[in-house]
C-alpha positions in Angstrom: 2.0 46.8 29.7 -1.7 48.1 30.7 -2.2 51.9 29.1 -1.5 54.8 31.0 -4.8 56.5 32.4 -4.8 59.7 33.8 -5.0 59.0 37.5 -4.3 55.9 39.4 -5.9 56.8 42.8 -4.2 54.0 45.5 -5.8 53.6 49.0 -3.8 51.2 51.4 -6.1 50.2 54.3 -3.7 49.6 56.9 -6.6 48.1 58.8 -5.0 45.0 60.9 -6.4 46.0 64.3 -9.2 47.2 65.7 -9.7 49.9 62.7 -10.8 46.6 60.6 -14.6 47.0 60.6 -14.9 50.4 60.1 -12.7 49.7 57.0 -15.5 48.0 55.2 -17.9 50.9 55.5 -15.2 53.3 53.8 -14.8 50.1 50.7 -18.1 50.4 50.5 -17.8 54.3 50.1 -15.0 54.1 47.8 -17.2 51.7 45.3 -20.3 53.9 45.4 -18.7 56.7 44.0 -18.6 54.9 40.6 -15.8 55.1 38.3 -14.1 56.8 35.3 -12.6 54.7 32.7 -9.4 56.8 32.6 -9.1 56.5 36.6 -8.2 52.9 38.3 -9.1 53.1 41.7 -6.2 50.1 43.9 -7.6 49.4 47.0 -5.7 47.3 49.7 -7.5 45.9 52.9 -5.6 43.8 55.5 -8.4 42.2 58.0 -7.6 41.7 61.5 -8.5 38.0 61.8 -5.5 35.8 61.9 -5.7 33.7 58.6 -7.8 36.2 57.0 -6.0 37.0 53.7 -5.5 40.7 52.4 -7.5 41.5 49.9 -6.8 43.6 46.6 -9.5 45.4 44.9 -9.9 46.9 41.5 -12.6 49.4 42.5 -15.6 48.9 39.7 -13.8 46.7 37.2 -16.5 44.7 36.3 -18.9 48.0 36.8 -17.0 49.8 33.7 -16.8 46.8 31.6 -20.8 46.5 31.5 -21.2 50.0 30.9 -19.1 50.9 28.4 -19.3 54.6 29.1 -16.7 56.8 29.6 -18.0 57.5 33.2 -20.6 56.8 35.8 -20.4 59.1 38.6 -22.4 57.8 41.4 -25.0 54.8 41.4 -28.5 54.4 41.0 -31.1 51.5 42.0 -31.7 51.1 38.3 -27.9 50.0 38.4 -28.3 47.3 40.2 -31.7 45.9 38.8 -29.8 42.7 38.5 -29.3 41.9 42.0 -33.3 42.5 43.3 -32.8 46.2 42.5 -30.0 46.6 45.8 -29.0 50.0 46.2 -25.6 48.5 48.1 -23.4 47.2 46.2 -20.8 44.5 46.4 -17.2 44.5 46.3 -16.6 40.4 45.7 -16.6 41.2 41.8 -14.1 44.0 42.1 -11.6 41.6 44.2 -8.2 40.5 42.6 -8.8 36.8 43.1 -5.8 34.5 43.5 -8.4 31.3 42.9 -8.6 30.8 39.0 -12.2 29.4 39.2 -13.7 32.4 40.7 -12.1 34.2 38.0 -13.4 32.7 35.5 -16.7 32.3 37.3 -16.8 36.5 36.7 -15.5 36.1 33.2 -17.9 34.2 32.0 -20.9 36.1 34.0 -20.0 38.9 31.6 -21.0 37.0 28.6 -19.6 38.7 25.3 -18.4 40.9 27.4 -15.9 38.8 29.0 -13.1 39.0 26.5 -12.7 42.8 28.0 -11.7 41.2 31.7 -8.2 41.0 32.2 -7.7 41.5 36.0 -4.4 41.9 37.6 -2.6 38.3 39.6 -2.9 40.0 43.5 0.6 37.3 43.7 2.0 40.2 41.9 1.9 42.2 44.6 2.5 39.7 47.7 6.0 38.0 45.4 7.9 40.6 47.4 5.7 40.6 50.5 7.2 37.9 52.6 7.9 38.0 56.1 11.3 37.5 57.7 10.5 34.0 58.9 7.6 33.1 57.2 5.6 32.7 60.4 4.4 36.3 60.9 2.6 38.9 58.1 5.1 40.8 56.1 6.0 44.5 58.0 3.9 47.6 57.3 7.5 49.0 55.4 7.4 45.8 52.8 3.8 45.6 52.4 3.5 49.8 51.5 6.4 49.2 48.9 4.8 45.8 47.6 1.2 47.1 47.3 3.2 50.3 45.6 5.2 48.9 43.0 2.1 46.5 42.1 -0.1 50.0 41.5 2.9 51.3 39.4 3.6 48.2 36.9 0.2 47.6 36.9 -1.9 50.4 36.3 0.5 53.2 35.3 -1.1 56.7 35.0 0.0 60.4 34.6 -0.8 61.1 37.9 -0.9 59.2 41.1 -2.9 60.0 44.6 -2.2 57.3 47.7 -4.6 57.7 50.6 -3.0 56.1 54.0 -5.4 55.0 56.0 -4.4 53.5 59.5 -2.9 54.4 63.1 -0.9 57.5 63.6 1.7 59.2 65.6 5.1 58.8 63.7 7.1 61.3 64.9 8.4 59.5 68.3 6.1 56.9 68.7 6.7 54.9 65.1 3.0 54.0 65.4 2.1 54.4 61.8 0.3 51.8 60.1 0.1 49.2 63.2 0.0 45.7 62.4 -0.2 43.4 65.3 0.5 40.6 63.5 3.4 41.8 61.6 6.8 40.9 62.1 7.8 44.8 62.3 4.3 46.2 63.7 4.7 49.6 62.4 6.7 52.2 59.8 9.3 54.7 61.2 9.5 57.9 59.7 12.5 57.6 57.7 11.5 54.5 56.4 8.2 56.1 55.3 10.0 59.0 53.2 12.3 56.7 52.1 10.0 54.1 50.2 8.2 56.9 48.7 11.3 58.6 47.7 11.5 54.9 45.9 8.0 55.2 44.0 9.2 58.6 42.9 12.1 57.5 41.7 10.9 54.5 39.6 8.3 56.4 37.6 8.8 57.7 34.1 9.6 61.1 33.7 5.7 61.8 32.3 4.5 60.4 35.4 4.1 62.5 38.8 3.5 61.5 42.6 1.4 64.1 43.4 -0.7 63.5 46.6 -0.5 61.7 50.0 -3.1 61.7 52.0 -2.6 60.9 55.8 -6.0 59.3 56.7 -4.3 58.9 60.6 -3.8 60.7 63.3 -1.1 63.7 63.9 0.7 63.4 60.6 0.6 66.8 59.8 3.9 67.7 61.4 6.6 69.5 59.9 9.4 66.7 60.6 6.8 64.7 58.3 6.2 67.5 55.6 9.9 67.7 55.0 10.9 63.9 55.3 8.8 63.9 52.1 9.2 67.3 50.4 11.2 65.2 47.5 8.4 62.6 46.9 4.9 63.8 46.4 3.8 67.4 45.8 0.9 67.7 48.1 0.3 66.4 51.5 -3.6 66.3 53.6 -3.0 65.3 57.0 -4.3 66.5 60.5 -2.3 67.5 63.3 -4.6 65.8 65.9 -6.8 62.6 65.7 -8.3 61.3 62.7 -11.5 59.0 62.5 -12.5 56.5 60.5 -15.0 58.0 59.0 -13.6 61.7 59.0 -12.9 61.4 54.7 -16.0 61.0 52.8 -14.3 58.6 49.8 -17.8 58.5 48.2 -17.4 62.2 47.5 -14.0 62.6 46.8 -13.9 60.4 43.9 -16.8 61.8 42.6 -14.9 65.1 42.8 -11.8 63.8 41.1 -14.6 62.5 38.5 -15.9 65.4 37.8 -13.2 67.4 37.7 -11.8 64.9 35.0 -15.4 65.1 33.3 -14.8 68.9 33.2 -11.3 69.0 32.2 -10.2 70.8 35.3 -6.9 70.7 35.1 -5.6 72.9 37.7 -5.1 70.1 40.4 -4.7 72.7 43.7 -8.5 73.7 42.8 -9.0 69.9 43.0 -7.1 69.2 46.2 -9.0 72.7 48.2 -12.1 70.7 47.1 -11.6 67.6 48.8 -9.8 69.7 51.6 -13.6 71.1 51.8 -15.2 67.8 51.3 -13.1 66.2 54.4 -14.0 69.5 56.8 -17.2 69.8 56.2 -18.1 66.1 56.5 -16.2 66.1 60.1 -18.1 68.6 61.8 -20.9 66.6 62.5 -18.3 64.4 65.0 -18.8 67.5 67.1 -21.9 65.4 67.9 -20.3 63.0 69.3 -17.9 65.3 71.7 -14.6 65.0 68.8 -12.8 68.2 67.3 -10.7 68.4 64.5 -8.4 69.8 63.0 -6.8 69.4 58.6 -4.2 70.7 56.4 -3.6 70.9 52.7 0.0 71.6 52.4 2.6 72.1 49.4 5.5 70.0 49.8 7.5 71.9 47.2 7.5 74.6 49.7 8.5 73.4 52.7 12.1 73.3 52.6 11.7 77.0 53.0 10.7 76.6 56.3 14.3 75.0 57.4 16.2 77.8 57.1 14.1 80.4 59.3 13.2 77.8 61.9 16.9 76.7 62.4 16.6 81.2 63.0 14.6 80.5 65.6 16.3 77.2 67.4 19.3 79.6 67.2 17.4 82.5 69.0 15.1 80.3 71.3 18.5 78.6 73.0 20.3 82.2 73.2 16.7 83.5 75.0 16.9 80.4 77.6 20.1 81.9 78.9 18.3 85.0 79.9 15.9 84.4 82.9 13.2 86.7 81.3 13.2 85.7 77.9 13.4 81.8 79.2 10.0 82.7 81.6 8.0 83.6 78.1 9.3 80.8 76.1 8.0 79.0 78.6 4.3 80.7 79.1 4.3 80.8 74.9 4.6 77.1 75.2 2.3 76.7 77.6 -0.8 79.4 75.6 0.3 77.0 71.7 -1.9 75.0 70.7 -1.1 71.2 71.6 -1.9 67.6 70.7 -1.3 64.0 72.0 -0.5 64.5 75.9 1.9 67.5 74.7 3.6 65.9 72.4 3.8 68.2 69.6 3.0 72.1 69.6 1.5 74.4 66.8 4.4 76.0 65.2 2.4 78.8 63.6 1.0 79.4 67.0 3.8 78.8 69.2 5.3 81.8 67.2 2.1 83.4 67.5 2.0 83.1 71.3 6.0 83.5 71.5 5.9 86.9 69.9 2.7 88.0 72.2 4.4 87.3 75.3 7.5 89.4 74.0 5.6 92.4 73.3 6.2 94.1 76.6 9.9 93.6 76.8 12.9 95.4 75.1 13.4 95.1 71.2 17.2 94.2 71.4 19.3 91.0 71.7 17.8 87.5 72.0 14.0 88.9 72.3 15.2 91.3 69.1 16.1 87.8 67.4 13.2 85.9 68.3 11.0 88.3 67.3 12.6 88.4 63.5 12.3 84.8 63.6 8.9 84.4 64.3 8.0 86.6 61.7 10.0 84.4 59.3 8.8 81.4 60.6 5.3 82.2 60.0 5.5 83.7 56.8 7.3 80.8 55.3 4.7 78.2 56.9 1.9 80.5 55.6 3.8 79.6 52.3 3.1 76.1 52.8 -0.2 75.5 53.8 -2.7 75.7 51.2 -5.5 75.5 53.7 -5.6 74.8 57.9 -9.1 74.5 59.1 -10.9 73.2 62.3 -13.7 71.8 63.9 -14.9 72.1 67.5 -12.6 73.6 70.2 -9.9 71.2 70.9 -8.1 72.1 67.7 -9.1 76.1 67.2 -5.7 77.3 67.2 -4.2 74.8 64.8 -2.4 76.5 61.8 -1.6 73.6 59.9 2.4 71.8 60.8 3.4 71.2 64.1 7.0 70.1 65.9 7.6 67.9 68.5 8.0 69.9 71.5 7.0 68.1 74.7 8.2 69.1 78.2 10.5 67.0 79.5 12.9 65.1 78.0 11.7 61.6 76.0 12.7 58.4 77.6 12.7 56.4 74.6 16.2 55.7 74.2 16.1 54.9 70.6 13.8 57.6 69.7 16.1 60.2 71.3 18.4 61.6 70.4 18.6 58.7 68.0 16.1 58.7 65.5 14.7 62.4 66.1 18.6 63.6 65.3 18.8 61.5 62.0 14.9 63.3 60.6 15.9 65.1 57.3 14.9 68.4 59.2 17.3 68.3 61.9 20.2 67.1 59.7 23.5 69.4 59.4 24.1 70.5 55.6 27.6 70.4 54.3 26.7 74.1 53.2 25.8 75.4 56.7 26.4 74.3 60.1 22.8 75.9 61.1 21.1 75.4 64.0 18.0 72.8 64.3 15.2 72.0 66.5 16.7 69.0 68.1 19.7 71.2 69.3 17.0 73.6 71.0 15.4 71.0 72.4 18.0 69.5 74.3 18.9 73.2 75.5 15.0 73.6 76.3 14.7 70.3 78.4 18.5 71.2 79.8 17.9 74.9 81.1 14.0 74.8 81.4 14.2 71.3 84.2 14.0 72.1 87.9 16.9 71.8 90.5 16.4 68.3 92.0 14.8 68.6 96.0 18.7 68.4 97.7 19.7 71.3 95.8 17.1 73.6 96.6 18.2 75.6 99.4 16.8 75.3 103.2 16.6 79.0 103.5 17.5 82.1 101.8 20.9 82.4 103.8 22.1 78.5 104.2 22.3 75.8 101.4 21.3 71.9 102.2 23.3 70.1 104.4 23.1 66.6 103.3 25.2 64.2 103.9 24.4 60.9 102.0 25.6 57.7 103.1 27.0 55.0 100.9 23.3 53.5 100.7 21.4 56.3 99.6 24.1 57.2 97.2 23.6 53.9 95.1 20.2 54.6 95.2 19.9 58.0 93.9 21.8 56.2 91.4 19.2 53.5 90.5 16.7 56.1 90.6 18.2 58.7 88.3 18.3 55.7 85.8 15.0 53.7 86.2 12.8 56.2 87.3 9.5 57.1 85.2 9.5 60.8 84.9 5.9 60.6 83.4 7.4 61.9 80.1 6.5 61.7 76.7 7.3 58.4 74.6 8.1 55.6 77.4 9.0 52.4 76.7 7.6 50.3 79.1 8.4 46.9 77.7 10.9 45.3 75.7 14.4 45.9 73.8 15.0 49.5 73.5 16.7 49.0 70.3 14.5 46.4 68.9 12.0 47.3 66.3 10.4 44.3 66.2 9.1 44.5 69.6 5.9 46.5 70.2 6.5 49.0 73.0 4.1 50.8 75.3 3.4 54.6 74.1 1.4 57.9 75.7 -1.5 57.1 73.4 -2.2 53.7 75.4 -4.0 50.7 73.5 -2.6 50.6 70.2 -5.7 49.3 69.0 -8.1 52.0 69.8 -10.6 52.5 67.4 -11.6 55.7 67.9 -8.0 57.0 67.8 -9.2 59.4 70.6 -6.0 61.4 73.0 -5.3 60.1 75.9 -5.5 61.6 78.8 -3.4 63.0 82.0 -1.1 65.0 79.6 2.2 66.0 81.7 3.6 69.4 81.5 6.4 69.3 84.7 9.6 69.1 83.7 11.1 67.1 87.0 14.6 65.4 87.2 14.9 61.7 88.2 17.0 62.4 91.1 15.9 64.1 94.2 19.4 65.5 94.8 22.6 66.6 92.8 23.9 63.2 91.0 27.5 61.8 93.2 30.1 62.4 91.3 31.0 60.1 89.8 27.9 60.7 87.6 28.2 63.8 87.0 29.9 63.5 83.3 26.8 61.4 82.5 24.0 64.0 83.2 22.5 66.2 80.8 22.0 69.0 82.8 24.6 72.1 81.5 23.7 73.5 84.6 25.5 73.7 88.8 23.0 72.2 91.3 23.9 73.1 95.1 
C-alpha cells in the first residue's frame, strides 16, 4: 500500500460537454501551483469528443521526483530550462498512462532517477467504471465512486479535499455533473450524498473527509448541506452560477502548500483563505456583466437548522390560513433574494424579509409564531456558514443556503413530490412527527394559486353562470392535465420516470458554457384549468380549497 501523506487533494472534472475547453486552462492552473511531497494532487478530466478517453493525472509526479525537495511552491522559467526555457508547462508527463511504452518512455527519461517512478494503472480506476451496455460512457454516479475509491486505495492520506467541477442545479433539475454521452447523463441528489456517505465510510478511522467543494452552479442549498452533513465537514459552494474560471486552483494549492509549509494546522483558517482566494478572484467577472455569490459552510452544523425550520414550515402553513399573514408571506417571497428563474429563495433572507413585512402587524398567533421562527432560523444558519460573500448586484442579498421555493407548483412528476419528499431534510423522524418544507410547500402552492377564470364571479352580487356542455367538459379535462403552466422544472421530453432519458429544464441548453440564468423567470401562480374541475375530478386536484 502507497504511504499515507497528509492531504490527498481530488479534483473530478466533470467536463463532458461544452465545459471541456475551459477545463484545460484550470489543469493547467492546477499544475503550476507546484507540489508538496506529502500532498498528491488526483485529477480526473473527461473530454467531450466521442472516443476521446478520460484522462487521469498525477499532478507533478515526475516534477517532485526531479527535485527531490520537500516542496516547490510555484514555478519558475529556470524550472523548465529543459524544454527551451517554457514558462507553461505540460501535463503529458503527469498522465496515468494505460500504454506501457509511454511509461516507460518517462521512466527512463528520468535516468537514475527512474527507480523512484511507480505511477498508479488508470485501469484501476475504470475496472468498476463500465456502462450498463457497454455502448455508452459509464454514468456520472459510477464514475464519482470509481474515480473515488481509486484516490482512496491509491493514495491514502490523513485528510482528503474533492473539488467538483461540472454543471449544476441538483435540487429539482438532477443536472449535476452532465454527461451527454453517458448512459445516466447526470447525479441526483440522493445518489450524490449517498456515494460520499460510501467514501466516508470506507476510510480508516485516522483518515477524515473533510472538504467538498462545489465548483457548479447553485449547490449551496440547504437540501444539499444536509444530504451531506454525515460525509465531509465543510462544504464551498455558491447559491447562483459558477464559472469556469471563478476558482483560482493555482492559488489554492499554493495556499494548502503553504499552510502545510507552515504547519498551520487549524484547517477553518485554511478553508476562509481559499473562501478569500475564490471571491476575490471573481470580482473581476463583474467585467464581463456576471455576479456572484459563495459560501463556506460547516456541515457538522447543519442538522441544527432542521429543527427550527420544520418551526417555521409549521408557522408559515398556519399564517396562509389567515388572509393577512398569507399577503406578507407572499410580498417576503417576492423582496428574498432569488436564483435560477425562482427556483430557489435565500433562506436567511426570506426570514429577513418575512419578519420586515410582519413588523406592522399584531405580535400574537401565527405572525407571533413566525416571528419566533425566523429568529431561530437565522441564528442557527448564522451557525452554519462560516463565510457568505458576493460580487456585483445580482447576488447582494445572498446569505449563504437557500430552499427550493418556486411559485407554482413543479411539473416534473418524478421530481415532485417524489424525489423532493424522500431529501434527508424533509424526511419524518421516528422521534418527531415535525413538520417540513415540502409539507409547506404544497400548502403554499395550494392556498397561494388563483381561482381558475369560471370561478371568479361576474359581479359583486351574482356568481358565473356557466353551463358547460359535454365538449368543453372533456376539454377542461385535457387541459388541466397537459397544459404548461410555465412552472419551474418541466419535462418537456421523454419518460417521466426514466433517468436515463435527458429531459428539458428552466436553465435551457444543458451545455451552456457560461452556466449563465436563464431568462423570463415566472412568478404567477395560475391553475391549468380555466374553470372549477367536473366532478368527477375533483378528488384528483390539489387545491384544499371551494372554487365557485
Amino acid at each position: 500500500m502507497a504511504d499515507q501523506k497528509e492531504w490527498t487533494l481530488m479534483f473530478y472534472l466533470g467536463s463532458d460537454n461544452a465545459l471541456a475547453p475551459g477545463i484545460v486552462s484550470q489543469l493547467k492552473s492546477i499544475k503550476q501551483a507546484g507540489f508538496h511531497q506529502d500532498v498528491n494532487v488526483i485529477a480526473q478530466f473527461d473530454p467531450r469528443v466521442e472516443n476521446t478517453p478520460t484522462h487521469i493525472f498525477d499532478v507533478n509526479i515526475v516534477d517532485k521526483i526531479k527535485s527531490q525537495k520537500p516542496w516547490k511552491i510555484g514555478f519558475s522559467s529556470e524550472d523548465f530550462a529543459d524544454v527551451q526555457n517554457s514558462t507553461v508547462p505540460s501535463l503529458v508527463t503527469d498522465k496515468l498512462w494505460e500504454e506501457q511504452e509511454n511509461t516507460k518512455l518517462i521512466k527512463e527519461s528520468l535516468g537514475n532517477l527512474g527507480s523512484h517512478y511507480h505511477p498508479k494503472k488508470p485501469s484501476d480506476c475504470k475496472k468498476h467504471s463500465k456502462s450498463g451496455d457497454g455502448t455508452k460512457e459509464p454514468s456520472p454516479q459510477v464514475s464519482l465512486t470509481s474515480f473515488l475509491d481509486f484516490c482512496r486505495e491509491n493514495y491514502p492520506a490523513r485528510h482528503y479535499m474533492l473539488f467538483l467541477l461540472g454543471h449544476g442545479l441538483i435540487v429539482g433539475n438532477d443536472m449535476f455533473l452532465f454527461d451527454e454521452h453517458a448512459v445516466q447523463h447526470s447525479l441526483s441528489l440522493s445518489d450524490l450524498g449517498a456515494l460520499l456517505g460510501d467514501f466516508k465510510e470506507k476510510l480508516p478511522d485516522d483518515q477524515h473527509f473533510e472538504v467538498v467543494s462545489f465548483h457548479s452552479c447553485s449547490m449551496s442549498a440547504l437540501e444539499v448541506a444536509y444530504e451531506l452533513k454525515d460525509t465531509a465537514n465543510y462544504m464551498l459552494a455558491s447559491q447562483g452560477p459558477a464559472f469556469v474560471g471563478s476558482w483560482p486552483y493555482r492559488q489554492i494549492l499554493m495556499r494548502i502548500f503553504y499552510d502545510l509549509v507552515n504547519e498551520e494546522k487549524d484547517l477553518e483558517t485554511t478553508l476562509k483563505s481559499i473562501f478569500k482566494e475564490c471571491l476575490d478572484n471573481s470580482h473581476d467577472f463583474q467585467l464581463a456583466g456576471y455576479s456572484f455569490d459563495l459560501c463556506l459552510c460547516d456541515l457538522k452544523r447543519v442538522g441544527e437548522i432542521r429543527s427550527s425550520l420544520a418551526q417555521l414550515s409549521s408557522a408559515l402553513s398556519d399564517g396562509l390560513r389567515e388572509p393577512t399573514t398569507q399577503e406578507r408571506i407572499l410580498l417576503a417571497h417576492w423582496d428574498a433574494q432569488s436564483y435560477w428563474q425562482e427556483s430557489y429563495t435565500d433562506l436567511g433572507d426570506f426570514c429577513f424579509r418575512l419578519t420586515a413585512r410582519c413588523s406592522d402587524l399584531p405580535d400574537k398567533g401565527a405572525v407571533k409564531a413566525i416571528r419566533t421562527a425566523c429568529a431561530k432560523v437565522t441564528q442557527d444558519v448564522n451557525g452554519a456558514v462560516i463565510n457568505s460573500e458576493f460580487t456585483g448586484p445580482a447576488y447582494q442579498y445572498s446569505h449563504g443556503l437557500s430552499l427550493f421555493y418556486p411559485w407554482s407548483m413543479p411539473e416534473n412528476v418524478r421530481f415532485w413530490p417524489g424525489d423532493y419528499n424522500k431529501y434527508k431534510l424533509n424526511k419524518e423522524t421516528e422521534e418527531a412527527k415535525e413538520a417540513t418544507w415540502e409539507s409547506f410547500l404544497t400548502n403554499y402552492f395550494d392556498f397561494t394559486r388563483r381561482s381558475p377564470r369560471g370561478a371568479e364571479p361576474v359581479t359583486k352580487e351574482k356568481g358565473p353562470t356557466l353551463r358547460p356542455t359535454l365538449e368543453e367538459d372533456l376539454l377542461e379535462t385535457i387541459g388541466s392535465r397537459g397544459f404548461s403552466r410555465d412552472g419551474q422544472l418541466a419535462i418537456d421530453k421523454g419518460d417521466p420516470n426514466d433517468r436515463t432519458d435527458s429531459p428539458v429544464i428552466t436553465k435551457g441548453d444543458p451545455q451552456d458554457a457560461t452556466g449563465g440564468d436563464s431568462s423570463g423567470p415566472s412568478i404567477k401562480n395560475y391553475p391549468p384549468f380555466t374553470r372549477p374541475l367536473p366532478a368527477r375530478q375533483k378528488g384528483k386536484a390539489v387545491s384544499r380549497r371551494t372554487y365557485g
